[in-house]
C-alpha positions as CSV (number, residue, x, y, z in Angstrom):
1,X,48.9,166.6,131.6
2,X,49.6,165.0,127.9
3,X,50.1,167.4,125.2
4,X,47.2,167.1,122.5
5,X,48.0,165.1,119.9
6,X,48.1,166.9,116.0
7,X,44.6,166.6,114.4
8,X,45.6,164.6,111.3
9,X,42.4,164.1,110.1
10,X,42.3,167.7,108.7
11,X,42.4,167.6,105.0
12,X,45.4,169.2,103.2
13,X,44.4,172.1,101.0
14,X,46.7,170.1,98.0
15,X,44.0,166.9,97.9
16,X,41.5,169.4,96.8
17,X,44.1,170.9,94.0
18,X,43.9,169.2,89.8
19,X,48.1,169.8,90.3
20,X,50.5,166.9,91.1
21,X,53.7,168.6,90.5
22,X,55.1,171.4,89.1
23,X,58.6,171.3,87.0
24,X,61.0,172.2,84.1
25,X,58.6,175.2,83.5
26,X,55.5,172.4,83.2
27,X,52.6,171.8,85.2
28,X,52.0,168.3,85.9
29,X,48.2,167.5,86.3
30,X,46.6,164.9,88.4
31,X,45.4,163.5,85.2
32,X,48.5,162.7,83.7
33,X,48.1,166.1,81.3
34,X,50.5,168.7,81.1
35,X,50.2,172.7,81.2
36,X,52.3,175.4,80.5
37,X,51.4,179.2,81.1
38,X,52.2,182.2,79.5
39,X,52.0,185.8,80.8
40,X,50.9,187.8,77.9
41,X,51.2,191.5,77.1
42,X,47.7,194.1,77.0
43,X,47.0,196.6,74.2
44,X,44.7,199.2,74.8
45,X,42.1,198.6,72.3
46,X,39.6,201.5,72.5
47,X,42.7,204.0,71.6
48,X,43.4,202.2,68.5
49,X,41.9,203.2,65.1
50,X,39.2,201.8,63.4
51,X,41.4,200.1,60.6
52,X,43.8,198.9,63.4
53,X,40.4,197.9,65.5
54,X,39.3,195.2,62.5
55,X,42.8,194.1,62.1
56,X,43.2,192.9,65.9
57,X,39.9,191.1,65.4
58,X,41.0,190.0,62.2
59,X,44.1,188.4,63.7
60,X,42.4,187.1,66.9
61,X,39.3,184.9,64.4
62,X,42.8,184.2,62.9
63,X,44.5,182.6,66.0
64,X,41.0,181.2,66.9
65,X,40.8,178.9,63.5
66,X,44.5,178.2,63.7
67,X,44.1,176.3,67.3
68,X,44.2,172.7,67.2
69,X,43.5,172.1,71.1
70,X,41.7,174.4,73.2
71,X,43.4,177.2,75.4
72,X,42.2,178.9,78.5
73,X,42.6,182.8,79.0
74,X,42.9,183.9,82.4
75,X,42.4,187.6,83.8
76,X,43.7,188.1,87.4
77,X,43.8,191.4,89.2
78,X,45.6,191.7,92.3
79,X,46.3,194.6,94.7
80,X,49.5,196.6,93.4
81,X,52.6,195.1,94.6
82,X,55.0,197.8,94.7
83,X,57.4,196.1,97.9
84,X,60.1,195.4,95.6
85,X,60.4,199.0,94.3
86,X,59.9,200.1,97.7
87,X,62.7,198.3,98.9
88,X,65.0,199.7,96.1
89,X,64.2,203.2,97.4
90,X,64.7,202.8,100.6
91,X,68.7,201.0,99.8
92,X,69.2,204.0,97.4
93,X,68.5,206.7,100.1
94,X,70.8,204.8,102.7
95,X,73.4,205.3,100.6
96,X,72.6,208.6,99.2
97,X,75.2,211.4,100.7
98,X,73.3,214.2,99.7
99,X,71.0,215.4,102.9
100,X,68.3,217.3,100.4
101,X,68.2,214.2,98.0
102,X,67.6,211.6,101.0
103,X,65.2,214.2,102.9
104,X,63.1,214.2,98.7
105,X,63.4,210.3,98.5
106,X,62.3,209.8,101.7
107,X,59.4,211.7,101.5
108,X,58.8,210.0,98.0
109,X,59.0,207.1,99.3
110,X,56.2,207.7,102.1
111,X,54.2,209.1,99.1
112,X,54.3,206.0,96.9
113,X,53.5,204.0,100.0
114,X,50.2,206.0,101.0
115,X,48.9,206.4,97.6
116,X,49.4,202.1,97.4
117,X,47.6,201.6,101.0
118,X,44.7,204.3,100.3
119,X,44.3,204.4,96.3
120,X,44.1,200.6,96.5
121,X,44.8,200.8,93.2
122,X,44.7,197.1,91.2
123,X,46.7,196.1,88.8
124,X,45.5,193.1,85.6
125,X,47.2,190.2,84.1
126,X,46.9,188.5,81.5
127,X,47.7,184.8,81.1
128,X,46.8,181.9,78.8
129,X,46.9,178.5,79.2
130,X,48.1,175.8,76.8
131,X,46.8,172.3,77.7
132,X,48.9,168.9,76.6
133,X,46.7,165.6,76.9
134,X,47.4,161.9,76.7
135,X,44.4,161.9,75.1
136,X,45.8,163.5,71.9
137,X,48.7,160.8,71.5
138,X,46.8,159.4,68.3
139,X,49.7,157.4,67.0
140,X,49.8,155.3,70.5
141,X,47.2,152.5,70.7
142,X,43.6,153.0,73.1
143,X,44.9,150.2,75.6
144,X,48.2,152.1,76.1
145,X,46.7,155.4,76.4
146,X,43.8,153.9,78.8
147,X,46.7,152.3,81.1
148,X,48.4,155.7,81.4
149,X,44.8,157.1,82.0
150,X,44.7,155.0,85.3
151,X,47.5,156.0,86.6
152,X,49.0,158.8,85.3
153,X,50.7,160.6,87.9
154,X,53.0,157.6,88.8
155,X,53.9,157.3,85.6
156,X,55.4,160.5,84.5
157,X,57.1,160.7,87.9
158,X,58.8,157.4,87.2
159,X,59.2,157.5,83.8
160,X,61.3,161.1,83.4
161,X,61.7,159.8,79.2
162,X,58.0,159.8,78.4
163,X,57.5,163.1,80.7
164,X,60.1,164.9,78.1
165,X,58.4,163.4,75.2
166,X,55.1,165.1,76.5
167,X,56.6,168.0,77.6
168,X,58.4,168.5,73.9
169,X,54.7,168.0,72.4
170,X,53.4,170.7,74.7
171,X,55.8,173.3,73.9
172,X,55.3,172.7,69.9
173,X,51.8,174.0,70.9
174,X,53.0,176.8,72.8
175,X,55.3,177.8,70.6
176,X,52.2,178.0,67.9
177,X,49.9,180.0,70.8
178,X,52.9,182.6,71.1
179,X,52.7,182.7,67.2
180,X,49.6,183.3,66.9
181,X,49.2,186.1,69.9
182,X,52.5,187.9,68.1
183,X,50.6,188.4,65.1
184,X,48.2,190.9,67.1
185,X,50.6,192.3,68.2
186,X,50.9,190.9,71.6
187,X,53.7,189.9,73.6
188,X,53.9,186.8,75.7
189,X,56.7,184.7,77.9
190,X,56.1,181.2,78.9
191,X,56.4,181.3,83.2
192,X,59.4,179.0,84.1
193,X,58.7,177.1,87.8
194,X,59.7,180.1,90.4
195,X,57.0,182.4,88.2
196,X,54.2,178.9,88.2
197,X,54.5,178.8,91.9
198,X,54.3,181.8,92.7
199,X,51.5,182.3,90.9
200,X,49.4,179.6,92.6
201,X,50.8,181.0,96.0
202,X,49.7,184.4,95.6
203,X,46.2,183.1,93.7
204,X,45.7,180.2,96.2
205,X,47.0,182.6,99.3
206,X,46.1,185.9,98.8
207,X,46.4,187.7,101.9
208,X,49.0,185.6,103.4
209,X,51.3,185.9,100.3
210,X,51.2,189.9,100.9
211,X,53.2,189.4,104.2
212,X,54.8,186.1,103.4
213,X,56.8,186.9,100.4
214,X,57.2,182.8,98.9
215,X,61.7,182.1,98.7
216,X,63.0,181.2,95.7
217,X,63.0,177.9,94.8
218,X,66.7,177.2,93.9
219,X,67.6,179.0,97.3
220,X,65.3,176.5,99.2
221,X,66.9,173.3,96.9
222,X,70.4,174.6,97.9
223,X,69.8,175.4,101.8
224,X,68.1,171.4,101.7
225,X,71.3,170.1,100.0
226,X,73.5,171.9,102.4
């Protein structure tokens, strides 16, 4: 009996994603625009006092009027993620020689892992979004901008001198957003492309990505080279 051929009329999950490629810390949009992402630090606001209250808000109008393009702020809670840390228990009580010390992490260890599976407790992050259009190249004539407008995604992937010349643009603005979110008093770091794709595995893949931990990207480059 013939084997059944592959359904390839299924649509891939990617046709349906704004992304066409992700690199040097940039998101390259179907559009032709460009994104970068920063994961920014939380301050607890309702423990602050009232004259540290109005100068948060104070800064933030601040940062608001100081924008020149718009930015998106993204909230995400996820599950708390403690495998990692688990993991580094578990290798420091192989090689623990004390019995009573590997008998306490052991049972810490089993601790930590219930109060994770039953607590469900849910961790926040914080991330902001700074966009890069062709749209805002004012010095470059309409017909040029248009022709890049049509087909966009061809061009920066052929043309790596123009994708740098974007890509320099977008980070003057980021490095204004990170300004600006310093002077509250906030910290932020701009997610280089193991962090980006990760983050649109785990958001895109949320229960997979839980058992399915995603390699890192250089080790996957290498291991194809090889």
């Amino acid at each position: 009996m013939p084997g059944r051929k592959a359904n390839n009329s299924t649509p891939s999950t990617q046709r349906f994603l704004q992304i066409s490629e992700i690199k040097d810390d940039t998101i390259i949009m179907k559009d032709g625009s460009l994104r970068a992402v920063l994961l920014v630090s939380s301050i607890n606001f309702a423990l602050k006092s009232e004259d540290e209250q109005n100068a948060i808000i104070s800064g933030y109008v601040s940062f608001l009027n100081s924008l020149e393009s718009p930015l998106q702020i993204v909230i995400q809670s996820r599950k708390l993620d403690l495998d990692q840390y688990l993991e580094f228990l578990k290798q420091a009580e192989e090689k623990q020689q004390n019995d009573l010390l590997k008998i306490q992490m052991a049972e810490y260890r089993q601790y930590i892992t219930e109060l994770v599976e039953l607590g469900n407790i849910m961790t926040k992050r914080f991330y902001v979004v700074v966009p890069y259009s062709v749209f805002g190249e004012k010095k470059r004539s309409f017909w040029q901008r248009l022709s890049d407008i049509l087909s966009p995604a061809s061009i920066i992937n052929l043309d790596q001198k123009r994708f740098l010349e974007r890509q320099k643009d977008l980070f003057v603005i980021v490095d204004r957003a990170m300004t600006g979110l310093s002077s509250m008093g906030l910290r932020s770091q701009v997610l280089d492309t193991q962090s980006l794709i990760e983050l649109f595995y785990n958001t895109y893949n949320p229960t997979v990505s839980r058992n399915e931990k995603l390699q890192d990207i250089n080790k996957l480059m290498m291991e194809q080279k090889m």
